[in-house]
C-alpha positions as CSV (number, residue, x, y, z in Angstrom):
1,X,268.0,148.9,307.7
2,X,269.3,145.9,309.5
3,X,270.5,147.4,312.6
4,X,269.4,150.8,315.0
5,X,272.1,153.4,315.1
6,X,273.1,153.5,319.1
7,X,275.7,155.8,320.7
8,X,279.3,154.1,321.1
9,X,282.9,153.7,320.3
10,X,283.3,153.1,316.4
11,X,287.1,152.0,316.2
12,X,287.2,149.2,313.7
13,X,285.1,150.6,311.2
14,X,286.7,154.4,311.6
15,X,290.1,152.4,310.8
16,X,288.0,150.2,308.1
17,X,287.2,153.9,306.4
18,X,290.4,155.8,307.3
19,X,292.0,152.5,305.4
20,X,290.3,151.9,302.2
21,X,289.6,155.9,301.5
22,X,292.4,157.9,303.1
23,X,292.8,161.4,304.9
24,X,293.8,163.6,302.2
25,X,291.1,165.9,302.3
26,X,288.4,166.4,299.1
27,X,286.3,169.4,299.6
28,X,287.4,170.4,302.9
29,X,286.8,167.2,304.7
30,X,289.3,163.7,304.9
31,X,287.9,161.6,302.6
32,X,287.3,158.6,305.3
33,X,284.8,161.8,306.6
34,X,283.3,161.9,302.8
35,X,282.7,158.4,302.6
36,X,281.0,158.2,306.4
37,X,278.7,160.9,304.9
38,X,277.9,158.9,302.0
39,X,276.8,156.1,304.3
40,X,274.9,158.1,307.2
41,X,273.2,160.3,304.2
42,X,272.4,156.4,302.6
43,X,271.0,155.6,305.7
44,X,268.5,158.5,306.4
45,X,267.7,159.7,303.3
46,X,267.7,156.6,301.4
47,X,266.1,158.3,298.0
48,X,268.6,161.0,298.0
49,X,271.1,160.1,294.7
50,X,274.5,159.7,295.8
51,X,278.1,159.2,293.9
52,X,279.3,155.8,292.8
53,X,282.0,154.6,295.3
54,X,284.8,153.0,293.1
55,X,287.1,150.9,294.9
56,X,290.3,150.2,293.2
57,X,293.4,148.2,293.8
58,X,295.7,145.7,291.7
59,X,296.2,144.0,295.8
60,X,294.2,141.2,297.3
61,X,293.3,141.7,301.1
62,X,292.8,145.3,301.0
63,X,289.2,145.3,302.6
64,X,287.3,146.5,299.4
65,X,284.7,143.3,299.7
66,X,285.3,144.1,303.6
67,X,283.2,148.1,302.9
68,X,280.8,145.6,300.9
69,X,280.3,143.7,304.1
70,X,279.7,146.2,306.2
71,X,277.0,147.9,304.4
72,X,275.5,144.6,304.3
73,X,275.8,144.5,308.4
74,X,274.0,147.9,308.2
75,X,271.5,147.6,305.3
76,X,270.8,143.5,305.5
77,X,269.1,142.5,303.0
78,X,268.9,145.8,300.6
79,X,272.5,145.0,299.9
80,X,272.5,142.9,296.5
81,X,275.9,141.6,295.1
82,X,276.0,141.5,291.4
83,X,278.6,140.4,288.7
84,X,279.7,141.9,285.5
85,X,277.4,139.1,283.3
86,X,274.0,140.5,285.9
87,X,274.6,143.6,284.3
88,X,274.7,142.4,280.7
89,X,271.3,140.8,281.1
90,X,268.1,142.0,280.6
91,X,266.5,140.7,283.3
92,X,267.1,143.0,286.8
93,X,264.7,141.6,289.3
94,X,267.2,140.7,292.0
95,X,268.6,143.6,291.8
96,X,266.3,146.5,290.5
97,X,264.5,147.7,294.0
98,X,267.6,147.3,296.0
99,X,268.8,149.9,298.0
100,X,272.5,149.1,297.5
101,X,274.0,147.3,294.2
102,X,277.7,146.3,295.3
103,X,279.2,145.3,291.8
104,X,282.0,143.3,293.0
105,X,285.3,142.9,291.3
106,X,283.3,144.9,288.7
107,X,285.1,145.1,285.0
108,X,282.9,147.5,282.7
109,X,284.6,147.3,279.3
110,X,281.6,148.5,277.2
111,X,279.9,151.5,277.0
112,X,276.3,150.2,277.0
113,X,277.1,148.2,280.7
114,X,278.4,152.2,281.4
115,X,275.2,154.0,280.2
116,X,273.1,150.7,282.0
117,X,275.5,151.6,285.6
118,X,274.8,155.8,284.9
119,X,271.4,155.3,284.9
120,X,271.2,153.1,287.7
121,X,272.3,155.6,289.6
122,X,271.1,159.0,287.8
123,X,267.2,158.0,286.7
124,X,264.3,158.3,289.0
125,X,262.8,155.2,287.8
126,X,263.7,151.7,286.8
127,X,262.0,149.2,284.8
128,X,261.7,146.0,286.8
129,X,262.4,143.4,284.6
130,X,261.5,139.6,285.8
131,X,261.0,136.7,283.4
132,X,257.8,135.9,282.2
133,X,256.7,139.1,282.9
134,X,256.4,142.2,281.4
135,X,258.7,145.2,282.4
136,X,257.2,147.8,284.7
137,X,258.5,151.0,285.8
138,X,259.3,151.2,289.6
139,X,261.1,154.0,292.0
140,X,265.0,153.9,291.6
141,X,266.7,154.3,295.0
142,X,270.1,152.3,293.9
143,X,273.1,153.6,294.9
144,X,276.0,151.2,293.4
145,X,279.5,150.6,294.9
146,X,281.8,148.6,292.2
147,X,285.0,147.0,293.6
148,X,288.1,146.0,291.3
149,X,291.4,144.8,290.9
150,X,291.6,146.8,287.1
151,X,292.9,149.6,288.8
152,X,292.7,152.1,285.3
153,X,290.5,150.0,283.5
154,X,287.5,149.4,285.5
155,X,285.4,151.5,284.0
156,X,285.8,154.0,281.3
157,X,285.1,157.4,283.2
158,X,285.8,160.6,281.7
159,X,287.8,163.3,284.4
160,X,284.8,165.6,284.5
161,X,282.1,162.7,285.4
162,X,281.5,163.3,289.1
163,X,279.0,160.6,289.3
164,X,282.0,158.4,290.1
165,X,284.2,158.7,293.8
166,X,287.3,156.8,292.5
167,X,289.8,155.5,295.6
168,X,292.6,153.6,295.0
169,X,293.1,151.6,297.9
170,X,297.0,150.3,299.1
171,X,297.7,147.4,300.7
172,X,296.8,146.2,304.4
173,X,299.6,145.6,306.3
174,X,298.5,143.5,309.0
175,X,296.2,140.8,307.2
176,X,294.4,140.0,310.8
177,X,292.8,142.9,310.2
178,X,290.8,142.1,307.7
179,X,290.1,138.5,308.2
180,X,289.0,139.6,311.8
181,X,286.8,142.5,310.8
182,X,283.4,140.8,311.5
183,X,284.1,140.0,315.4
184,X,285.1,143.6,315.8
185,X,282.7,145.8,314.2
């Protein structure tokens, strides 16, 4: 991890989380408190398979990049951004022993790029796949995030899947917020 969890006030990244994944409560807890969970368990049990965060919104400016930026504050250099065409290749090497795979304004429209995310996140291993080389299976610890603006066409994912923690994310209304998040958190 890039930084050492210290006692303190939290208030830009508790209104960062209350924000992008609300208080209406999902098993008992807000789901800001779901998604603080997700991160603390990411961060001391880092092997432990987690849901997919799926950050959804047809806005610009509502902080979805901003939750990618801060588990990159937290996590450095485990954090790997990827695209929709790094998932459609074969090769995975800047990617495949990452801790966190943030697939930003992610559009999955077919189901092999589904099956390739499911396993990312569901198989214990990974074959590591680098050019000129041949593949070789390693650990899989990823835990993906995928940010969008294709609010119900993101990725096709049946109502039962509960590999997937779908938010729909509304609009910021003060835009300072967002463009100011670094200096405060």
């Amino acid at each position: 991890p890039a930084v050492e969890p210290k006692e303190g006030k939290w208030p830009t990244i508790q209104k960062l989380l209350i924000h992008l994944f609300g208080e209406t409560e999902i098993q008992g807890k807000p789901r800001w408190v779901v998604a603080l969970d997700w991160i603390t368990i990411l961060y001391r049990y880092p092997t432990r398979k987690l849901p997919v965060p799926c950050l959804v919104s047809t806005h610009n400016e509502t902080g979805k990049t901003t939750f990618i930026d801060l588990l990159r504050m937290v996590f450095g250099e485990n954090v790997v951004e990827v695209g929709n065409s790094d998932l459609k290749q074969e090769f995975n090497a800047h990617y495949a022993s990452a801790l966190v795979v943030a697939l930003n304004e992610g559009l999955i429209e077919k189901r092999e790029n589904k099956e390739k995310i499911k396993s990312m996140t569901t198989d214990s291993h990974i074959n590591y796949r680098a050019m000129h080389s041949n593949p070789s299976p390693i650990e899989n610890n990823i835990k993906m995030v995928i940010t969008s603006n294709h609010v119900t066409k993101f990725l096709p994912i049946e109502e039962e899947d509960t590999r997937f923690f779908v938010v729909e994310v509304p609009p910021i209304q003060k835009s300072s917020y967002v463009k100011n998040h670094k200096q405060k958190m």
